[in-house]
MDTraj code that builds the backbone (N, CA, C; nanometers):
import mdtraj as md
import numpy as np

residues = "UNK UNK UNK UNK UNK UNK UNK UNK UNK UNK UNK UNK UNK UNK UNK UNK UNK UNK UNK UNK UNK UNK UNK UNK UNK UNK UNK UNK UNK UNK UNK UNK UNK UNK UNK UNK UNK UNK UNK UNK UNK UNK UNK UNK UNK UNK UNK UNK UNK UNK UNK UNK UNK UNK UNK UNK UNK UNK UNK UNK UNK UNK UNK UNK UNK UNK UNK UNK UNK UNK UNK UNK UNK UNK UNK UNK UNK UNK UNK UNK UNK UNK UNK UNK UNK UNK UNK UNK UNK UNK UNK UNK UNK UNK UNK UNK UNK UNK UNK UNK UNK UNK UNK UNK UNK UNK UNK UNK UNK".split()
xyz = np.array([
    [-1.0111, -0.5650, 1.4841],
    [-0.9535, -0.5562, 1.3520],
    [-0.9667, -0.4161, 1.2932],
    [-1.0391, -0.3667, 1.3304],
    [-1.1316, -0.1859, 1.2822],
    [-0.9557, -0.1365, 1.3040],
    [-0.9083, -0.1300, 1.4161],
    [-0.7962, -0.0733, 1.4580],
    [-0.7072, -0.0730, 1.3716],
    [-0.6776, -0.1378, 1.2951],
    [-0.5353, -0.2008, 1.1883],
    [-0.5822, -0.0984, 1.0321],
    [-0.7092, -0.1265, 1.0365],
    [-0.7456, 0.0502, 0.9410],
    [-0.7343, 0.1631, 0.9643],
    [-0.7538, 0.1694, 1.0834],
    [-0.7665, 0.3382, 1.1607],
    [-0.6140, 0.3407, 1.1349],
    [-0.4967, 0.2573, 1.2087],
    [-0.3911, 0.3041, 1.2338],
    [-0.3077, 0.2962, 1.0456],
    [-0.3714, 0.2418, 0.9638],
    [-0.3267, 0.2716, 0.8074],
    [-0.3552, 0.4072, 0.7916],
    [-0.5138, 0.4552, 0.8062],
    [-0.5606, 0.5389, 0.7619],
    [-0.5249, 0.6888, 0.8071],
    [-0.5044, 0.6457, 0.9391],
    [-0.4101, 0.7471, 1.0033],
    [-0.2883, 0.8520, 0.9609],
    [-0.2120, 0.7331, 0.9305],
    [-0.0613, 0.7749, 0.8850],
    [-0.0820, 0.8967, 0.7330],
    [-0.1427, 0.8196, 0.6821],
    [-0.2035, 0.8956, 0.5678],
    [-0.2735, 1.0415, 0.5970],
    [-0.3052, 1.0726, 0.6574],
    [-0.3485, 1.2260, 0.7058],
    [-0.4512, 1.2346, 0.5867],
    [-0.5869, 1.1571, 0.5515],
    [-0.7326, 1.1862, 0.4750],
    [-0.7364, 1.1781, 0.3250],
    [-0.5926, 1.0891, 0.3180],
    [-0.5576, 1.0414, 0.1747],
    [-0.6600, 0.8913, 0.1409],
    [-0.6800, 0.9339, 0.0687],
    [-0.7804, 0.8103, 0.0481],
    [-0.7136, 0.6717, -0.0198],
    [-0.7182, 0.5849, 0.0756],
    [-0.6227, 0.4160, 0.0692],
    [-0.7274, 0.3112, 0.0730],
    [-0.7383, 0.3012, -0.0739],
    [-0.8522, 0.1801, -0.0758],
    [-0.7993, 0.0625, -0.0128],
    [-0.8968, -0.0172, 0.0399],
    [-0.8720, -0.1346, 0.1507],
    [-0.9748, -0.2585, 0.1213],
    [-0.9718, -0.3446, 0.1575],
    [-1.0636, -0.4648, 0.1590],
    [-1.0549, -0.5826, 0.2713],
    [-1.0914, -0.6059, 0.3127],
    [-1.1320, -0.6882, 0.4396],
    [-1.1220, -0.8472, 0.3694],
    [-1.0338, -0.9332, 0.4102],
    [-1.0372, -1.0701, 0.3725],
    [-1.0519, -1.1196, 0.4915],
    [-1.2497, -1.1960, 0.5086],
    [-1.2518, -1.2248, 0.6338],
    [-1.2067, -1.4068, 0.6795],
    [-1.1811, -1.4316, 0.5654],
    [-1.1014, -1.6029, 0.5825],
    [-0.9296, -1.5637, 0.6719],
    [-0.8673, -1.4735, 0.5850],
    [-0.7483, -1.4251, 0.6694],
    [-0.7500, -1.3586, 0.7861],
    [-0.8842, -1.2323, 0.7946],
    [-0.8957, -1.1610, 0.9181],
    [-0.7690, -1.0932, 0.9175],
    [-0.7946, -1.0084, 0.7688],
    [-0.6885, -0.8983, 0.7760],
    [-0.7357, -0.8034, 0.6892],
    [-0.7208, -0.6826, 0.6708],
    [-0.7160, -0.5759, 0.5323],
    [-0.6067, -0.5836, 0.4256],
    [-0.6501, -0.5923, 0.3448],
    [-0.5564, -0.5490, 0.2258],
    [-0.5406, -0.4730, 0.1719],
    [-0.4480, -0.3188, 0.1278],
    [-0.4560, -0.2038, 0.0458],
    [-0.3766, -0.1797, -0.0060],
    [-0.4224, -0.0811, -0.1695],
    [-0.3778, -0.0927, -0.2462],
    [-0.2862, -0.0130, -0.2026],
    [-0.1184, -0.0981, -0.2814],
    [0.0306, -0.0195, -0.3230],
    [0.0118, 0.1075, -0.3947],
    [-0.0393, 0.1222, -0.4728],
    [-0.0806, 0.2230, -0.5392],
    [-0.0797, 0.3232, -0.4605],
    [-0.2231, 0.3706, -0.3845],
    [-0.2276, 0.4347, -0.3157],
    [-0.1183, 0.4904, -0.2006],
    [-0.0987, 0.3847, -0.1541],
    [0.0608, 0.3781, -0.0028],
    [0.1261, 0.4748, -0.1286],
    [0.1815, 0.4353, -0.2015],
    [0.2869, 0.4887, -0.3209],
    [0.2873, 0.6566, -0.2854],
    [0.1357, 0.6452, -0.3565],
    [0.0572, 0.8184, -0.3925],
    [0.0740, 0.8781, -0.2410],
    [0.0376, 0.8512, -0.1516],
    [0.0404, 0.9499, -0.0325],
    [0.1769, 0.9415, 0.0057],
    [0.2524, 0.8390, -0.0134],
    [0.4042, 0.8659, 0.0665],
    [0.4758, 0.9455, -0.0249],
    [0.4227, 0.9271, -0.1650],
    [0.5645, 1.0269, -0.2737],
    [0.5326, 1.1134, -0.3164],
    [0.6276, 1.2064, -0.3168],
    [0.5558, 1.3290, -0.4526],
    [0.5876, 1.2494, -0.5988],
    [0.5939, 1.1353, -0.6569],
    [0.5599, 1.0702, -0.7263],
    [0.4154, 1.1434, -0.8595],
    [0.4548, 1.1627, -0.9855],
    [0.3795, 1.2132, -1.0756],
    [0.3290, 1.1408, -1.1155],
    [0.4174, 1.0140, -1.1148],
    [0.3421, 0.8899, -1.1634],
    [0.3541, 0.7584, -1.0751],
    [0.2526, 0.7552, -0.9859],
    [0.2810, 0.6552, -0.9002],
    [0.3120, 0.4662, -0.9171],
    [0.2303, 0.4700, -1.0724],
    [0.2078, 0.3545, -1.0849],
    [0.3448, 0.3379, -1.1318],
    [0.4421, 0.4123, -1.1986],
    [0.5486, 0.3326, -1.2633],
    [0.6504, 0.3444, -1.1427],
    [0.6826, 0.4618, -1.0357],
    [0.7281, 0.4421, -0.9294],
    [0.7255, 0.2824, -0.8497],
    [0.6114, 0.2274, -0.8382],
    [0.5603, 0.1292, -0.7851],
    [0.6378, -0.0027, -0.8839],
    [0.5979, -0.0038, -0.9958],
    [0.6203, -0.0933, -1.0826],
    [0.8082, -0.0636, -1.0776],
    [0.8797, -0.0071, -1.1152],
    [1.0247, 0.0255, -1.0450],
    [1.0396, -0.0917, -0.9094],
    [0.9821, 0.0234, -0.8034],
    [0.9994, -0.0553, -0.6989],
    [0.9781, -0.2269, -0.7128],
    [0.9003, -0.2277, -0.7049],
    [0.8125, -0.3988, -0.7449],
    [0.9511, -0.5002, -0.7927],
    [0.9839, -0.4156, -0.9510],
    [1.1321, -0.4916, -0.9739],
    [1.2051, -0.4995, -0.8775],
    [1.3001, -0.3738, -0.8287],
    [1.3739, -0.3786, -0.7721],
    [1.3551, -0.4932, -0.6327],
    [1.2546, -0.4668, -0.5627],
    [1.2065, -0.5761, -0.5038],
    [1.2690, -0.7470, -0.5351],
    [1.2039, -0.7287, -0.6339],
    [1.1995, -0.8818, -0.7089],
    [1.3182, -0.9370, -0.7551],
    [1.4450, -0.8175, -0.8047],
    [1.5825, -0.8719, -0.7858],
    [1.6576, -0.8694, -0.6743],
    [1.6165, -0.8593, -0.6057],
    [1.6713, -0.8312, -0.4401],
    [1.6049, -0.9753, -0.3478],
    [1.5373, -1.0214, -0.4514],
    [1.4764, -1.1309, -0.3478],
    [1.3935, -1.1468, -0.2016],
    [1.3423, -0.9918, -0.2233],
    [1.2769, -0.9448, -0.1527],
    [1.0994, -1.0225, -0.0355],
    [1.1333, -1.1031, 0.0187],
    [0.9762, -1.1384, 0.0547],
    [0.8751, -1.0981, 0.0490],
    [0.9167, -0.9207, 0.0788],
    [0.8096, -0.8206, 0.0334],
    [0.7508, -0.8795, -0.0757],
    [0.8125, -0.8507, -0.2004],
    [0.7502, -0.9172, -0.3493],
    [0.7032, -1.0222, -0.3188],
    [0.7256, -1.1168, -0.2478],
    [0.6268, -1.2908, -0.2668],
    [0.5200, -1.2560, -0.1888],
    [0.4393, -1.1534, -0.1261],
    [0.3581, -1.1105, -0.0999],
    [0.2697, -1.0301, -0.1238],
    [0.2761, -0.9597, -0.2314],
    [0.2207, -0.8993, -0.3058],
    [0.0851, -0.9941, -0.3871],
    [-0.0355, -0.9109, -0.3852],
    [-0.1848, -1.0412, -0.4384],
    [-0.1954, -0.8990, -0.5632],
    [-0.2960, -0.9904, -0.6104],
    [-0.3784, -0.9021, -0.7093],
    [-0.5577, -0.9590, -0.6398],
    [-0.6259, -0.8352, -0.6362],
    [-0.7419, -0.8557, -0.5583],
    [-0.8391, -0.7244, -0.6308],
    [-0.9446, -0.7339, -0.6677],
    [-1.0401, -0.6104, -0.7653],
    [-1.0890, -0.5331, -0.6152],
    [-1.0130, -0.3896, -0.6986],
    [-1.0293, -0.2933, -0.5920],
    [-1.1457, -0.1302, -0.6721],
    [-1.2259, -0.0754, -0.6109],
    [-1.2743, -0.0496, -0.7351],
    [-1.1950, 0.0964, -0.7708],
    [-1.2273, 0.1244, -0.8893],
    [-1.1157, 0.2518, -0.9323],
    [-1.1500, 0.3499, -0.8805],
    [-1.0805, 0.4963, -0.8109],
    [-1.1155, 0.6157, -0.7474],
    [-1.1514, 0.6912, -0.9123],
    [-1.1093, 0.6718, -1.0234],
    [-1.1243, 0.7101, -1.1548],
    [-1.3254, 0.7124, -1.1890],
    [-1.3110, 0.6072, -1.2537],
    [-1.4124, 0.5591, -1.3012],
    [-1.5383, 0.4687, -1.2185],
    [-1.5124, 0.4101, -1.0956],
    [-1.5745, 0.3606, -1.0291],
    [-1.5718, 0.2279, -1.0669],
    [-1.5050, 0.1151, -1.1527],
    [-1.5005, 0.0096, -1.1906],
    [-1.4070, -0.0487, -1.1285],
    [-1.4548, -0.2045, -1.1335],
    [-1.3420, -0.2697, -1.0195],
    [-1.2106, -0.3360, -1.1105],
    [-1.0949, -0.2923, -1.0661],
    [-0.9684, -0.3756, -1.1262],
    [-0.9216, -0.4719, -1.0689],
    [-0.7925, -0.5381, -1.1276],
    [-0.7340, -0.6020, -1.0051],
    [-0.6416, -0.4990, -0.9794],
    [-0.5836, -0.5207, -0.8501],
    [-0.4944, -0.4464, -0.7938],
    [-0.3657, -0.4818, -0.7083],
    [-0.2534, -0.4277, -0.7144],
    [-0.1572, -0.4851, -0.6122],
    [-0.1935, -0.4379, -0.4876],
    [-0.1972, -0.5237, -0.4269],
    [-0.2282, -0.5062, -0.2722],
    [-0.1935, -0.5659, -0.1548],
    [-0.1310, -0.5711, -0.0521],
    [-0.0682, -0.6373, 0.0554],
    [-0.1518, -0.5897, 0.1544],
    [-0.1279, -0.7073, 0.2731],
    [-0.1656, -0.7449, 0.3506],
    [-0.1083, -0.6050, 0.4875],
    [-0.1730, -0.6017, 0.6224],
    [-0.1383, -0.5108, 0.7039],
    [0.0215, -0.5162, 0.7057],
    [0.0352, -0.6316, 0.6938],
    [0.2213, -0.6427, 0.7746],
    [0.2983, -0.6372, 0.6291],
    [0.2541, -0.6350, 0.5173],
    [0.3507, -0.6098, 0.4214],
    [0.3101, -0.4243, 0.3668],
    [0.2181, -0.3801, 0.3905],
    [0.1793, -0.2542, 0.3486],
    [0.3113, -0.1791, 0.4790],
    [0.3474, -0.2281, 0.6016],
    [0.4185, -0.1603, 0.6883],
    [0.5500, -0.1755, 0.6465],
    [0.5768, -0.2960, 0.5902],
    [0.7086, -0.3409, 0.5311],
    [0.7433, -0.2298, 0.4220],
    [0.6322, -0.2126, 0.3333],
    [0.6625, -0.1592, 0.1941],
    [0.6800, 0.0137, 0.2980],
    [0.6047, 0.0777, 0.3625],
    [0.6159, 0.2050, 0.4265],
    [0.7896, 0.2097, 0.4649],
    [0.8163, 0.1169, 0.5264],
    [0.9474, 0.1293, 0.5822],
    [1.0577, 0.1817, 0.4592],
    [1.0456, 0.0581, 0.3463],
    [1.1222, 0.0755, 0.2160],
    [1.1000, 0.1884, 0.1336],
    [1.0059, 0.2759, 0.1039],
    [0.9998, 0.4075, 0.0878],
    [1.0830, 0.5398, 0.1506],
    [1.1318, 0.5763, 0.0938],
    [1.2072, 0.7222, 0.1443],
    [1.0738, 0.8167, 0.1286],
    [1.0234, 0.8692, 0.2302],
    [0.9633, 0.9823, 0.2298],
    [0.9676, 1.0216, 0.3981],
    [0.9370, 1.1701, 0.4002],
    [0.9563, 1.2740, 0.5244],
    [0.8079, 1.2083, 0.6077],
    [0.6752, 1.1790, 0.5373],
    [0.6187, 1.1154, 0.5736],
    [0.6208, 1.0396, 0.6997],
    [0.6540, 0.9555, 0.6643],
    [0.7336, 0.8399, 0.7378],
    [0.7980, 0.8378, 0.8341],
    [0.9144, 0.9211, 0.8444],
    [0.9749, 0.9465, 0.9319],
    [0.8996, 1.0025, 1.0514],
    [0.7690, 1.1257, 1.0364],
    [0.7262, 1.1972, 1.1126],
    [0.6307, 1.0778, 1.2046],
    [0.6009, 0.9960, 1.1273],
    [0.4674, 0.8879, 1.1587],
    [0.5469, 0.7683, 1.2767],
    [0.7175, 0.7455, 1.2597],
    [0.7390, 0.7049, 1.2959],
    [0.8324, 0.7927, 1.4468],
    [0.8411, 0.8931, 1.4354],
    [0.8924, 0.9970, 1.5901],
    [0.7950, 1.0257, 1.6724],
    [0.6614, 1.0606, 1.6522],
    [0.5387, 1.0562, 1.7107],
    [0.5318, 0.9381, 1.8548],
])
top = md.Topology()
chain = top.add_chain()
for i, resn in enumerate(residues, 1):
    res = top.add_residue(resn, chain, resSeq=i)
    for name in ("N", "CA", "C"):
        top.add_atom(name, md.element.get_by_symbol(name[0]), res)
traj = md.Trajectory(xyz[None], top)
């Protein structure tokens, strides 16, 4: 399972992608937020996200019915929130639906 972090954490090139281990599912979960922040030049990631999220959600997107809220703790303040966060196979879903150069490079490799 270690592997399915490495290969998140990877793509990201030492961007820091908070994660959490749900060991009933035996999967990671990490925060959108973050995915957001390292794939965009995004100033403001959270309303980028929240955009997306809609758009998602009128599109009828599955992506969106997968989306949790789970307390992740803040890179800010150190306090735990809830957070949007998906699962390995929807964090790859949401990578795909992003336009960034990112991406592309992660995926020619």
């Amino acid at each position: 399972m270690k592997n399915k972090l490495e290969t998140i954490s990877n793509l990201f090139e030492g961007k820091e992608i908070r994660s959490i281990w749900d060991s009933e599912k035996e999967d990671y979960f990490f925060s959108v937020v973050d995915v957001i922040t390292a794939l965009t030049e995004s100033k403001i990631p959270k309303r980028y996200w929240t955009d997306l999220k809609r758009k998602l959600e009128s599109e009828g997107s599955q992506l969106y019915e997968k989306i949790v809220q789970l307390k992740l703790k803040s890179q800010k303040d150190g306090k735990s929130y809830l957070t949007d966060v998906l699962d390995t196979k929807g964090i790859l879903r949401l990578i795909e639906s992003v336009p960034s150069s990112k991406v592309e490079v992660f995926y020619t490799k």
